[in-house]
C-alpha positions in Angstrom: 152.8 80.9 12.0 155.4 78.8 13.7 157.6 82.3 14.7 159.8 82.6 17.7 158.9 78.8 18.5 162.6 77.3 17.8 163.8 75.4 20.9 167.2 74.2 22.3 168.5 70.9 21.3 170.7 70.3 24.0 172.9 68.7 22.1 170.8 65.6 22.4 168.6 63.6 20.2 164.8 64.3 20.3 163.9 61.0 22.7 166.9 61.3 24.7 166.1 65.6 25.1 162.2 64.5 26.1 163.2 62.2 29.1 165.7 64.4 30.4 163.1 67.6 30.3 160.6 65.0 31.7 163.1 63.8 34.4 163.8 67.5 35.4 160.7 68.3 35.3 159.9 65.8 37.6 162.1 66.6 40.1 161.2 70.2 40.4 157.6 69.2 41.0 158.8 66.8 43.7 161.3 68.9 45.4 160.7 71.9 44.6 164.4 73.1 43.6 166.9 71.8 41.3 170.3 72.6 40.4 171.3 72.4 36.8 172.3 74.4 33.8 171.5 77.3 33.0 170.1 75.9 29.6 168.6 73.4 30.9 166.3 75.6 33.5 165.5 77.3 30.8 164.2 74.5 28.7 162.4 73.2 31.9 160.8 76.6 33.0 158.7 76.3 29.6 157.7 73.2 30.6 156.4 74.0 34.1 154.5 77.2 33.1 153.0 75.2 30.8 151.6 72.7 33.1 151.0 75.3 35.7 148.9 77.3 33.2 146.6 73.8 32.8 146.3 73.1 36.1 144.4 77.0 36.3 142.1 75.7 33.8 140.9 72.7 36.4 139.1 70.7 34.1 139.7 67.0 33.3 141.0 67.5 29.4 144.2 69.9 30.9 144.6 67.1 33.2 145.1 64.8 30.4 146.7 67.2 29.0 149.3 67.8 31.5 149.9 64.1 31.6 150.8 63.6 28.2 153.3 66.3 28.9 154.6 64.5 32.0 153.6 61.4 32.0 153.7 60.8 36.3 149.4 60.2 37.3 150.0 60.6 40.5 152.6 63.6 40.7 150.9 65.5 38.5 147.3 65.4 40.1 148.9 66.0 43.2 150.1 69.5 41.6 146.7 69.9 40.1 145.1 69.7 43.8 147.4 72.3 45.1 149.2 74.2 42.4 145.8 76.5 41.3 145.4 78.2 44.9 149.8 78.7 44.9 149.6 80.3 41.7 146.4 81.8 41.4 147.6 85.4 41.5 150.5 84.6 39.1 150.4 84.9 35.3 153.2 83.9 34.7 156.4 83.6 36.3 156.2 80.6 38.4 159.8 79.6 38.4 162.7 81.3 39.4 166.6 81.4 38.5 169.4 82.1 40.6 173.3 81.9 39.9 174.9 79.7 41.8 178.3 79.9 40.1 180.4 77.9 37.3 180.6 73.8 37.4 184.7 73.2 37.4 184.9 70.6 34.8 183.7 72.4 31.3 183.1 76.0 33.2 179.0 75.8 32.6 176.9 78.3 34.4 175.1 76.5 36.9 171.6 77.9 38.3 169.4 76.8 40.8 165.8 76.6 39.7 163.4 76.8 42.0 159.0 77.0 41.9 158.1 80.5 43.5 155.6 80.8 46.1 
């Protein structure tokens, strides 16, 4: 049954919503942090966890896995190397939210997401 698994459109079509959770996703591997919308972290948090949740399992197929979901070889074996021992005690919960304030032009909540540990 397919319950409870409705996502956010974004307000963008399905290619154009793709690279932009890609892209974020991206950059929170890289750096760590990002600032966006609140929305949009949450769109991007189900990513991570996801990928984070593969990178437990260790073997090759998640790896593949994991690279279909973000498609960066390098980037994501690097988190593959080091992401297992980080979030070894975690379940779940690897990324964390905090309210930054409102952006000025169309009054959006604006959060900064950041990986935790």
């Amino acid at each position: 049954m397919r319950h409870a698994k409705k996502l956010k459109k974004l307000s963008k079509p399905t290619d154009q919503r793709i690279a932009l959770l890609r892209s974020l996703a991206f950059s929170l591997i890289m750096n760590g942090k990002i600032k966006t919308s609140r929305t949009r972290a949450k769109a991007v948090r189900k990513i991570i966890e996801k990928i984070v949740a593969l990178s437990k399992k260790g073997n090759i197929s998640s790896l593949r896995q994991a690279i279909k979901i973000l498609p960066h070889k390098k980037v994501v074996s690097e988190f593959f190397k080091t992401a297992p021992e980080r979030y070894k005690n975690n379940t779940g919960g690897v990324c964390r939210i905090i309210n930054i304030g409102t952006r000025r032009g169309d009054n959006a909540d604006i959060v900064l997401l950041e990986l935790v540990g």
